[in-house]
N, C-alpha and C positions, 0 to 999 in steps of 0.2 A: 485426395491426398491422404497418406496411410502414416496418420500422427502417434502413434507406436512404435515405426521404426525407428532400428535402436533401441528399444525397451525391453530389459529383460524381466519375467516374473520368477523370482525365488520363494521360496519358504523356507523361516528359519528354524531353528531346532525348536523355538516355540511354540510355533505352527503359523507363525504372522505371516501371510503374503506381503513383500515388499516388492515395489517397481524400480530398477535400477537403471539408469543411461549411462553410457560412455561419453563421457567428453572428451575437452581439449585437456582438461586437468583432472581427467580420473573420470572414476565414478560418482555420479550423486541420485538422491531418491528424488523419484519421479512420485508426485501427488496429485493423482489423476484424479479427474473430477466427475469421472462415472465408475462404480461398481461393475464389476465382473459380471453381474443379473444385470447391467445395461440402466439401472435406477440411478437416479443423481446424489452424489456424494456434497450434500451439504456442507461441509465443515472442511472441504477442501475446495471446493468452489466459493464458499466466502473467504477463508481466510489463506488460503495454500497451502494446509494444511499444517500449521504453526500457530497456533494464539499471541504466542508472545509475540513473536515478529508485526502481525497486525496491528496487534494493541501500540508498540514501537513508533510503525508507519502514523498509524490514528494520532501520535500523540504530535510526531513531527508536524505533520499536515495544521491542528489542530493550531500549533504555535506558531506555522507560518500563517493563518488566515489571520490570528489575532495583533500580528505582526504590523502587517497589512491596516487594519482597520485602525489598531493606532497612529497607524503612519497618517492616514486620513482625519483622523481626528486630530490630531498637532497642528497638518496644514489649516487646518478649518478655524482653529485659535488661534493661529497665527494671524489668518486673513484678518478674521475679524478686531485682534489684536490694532494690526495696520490700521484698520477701516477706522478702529473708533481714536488711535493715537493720534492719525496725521487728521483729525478736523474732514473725513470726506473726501479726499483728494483720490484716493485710488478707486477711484467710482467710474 
């Protein structure tokens, strides 16, 4: 499978290589995760090439796990809430 097509390579008046694709809604930059020498582009194979966006993601993820684990830890004072109010009964 030829994961290029549709990828065009420009150079701007800077001299930057960018990779550009055609979409449904335009153009957008393509952030390939190997170098033109065929070596691996770190910093676009961790992040897709964007920090902020990662750090973003990192932060969402971050607040749903912690979400999560207080949800768990509520149930757990709750139970034991129950356990020691009703005398044992829910045993």
């Amino acid at each position: 499978m030829d994961f290029r097509k549709g990828i065009e390579d420009i150079t701007t008046k800077s001299g930057e290589k960018v990779s550009l694709r055609k979409g449904f809604l335009g153009w957008s930059v393509v952030h390939p995760i190997k170098n033109s020498d065929g070596s691996i582009n770190w910093k676009n194979l961790i992040s897709g090439g964007n920090w902020y966006k990662l750090l973003i993601i990192g932060f969402i993820v971050v607040i749903l796990i912690l979400a999560v684990y207080e949800h768990f830890m509520v149930v757990e004072t709750a139970r034991e809430c129950l356990e020691t109010c009703s005398g044992g009964l829910l045993r």
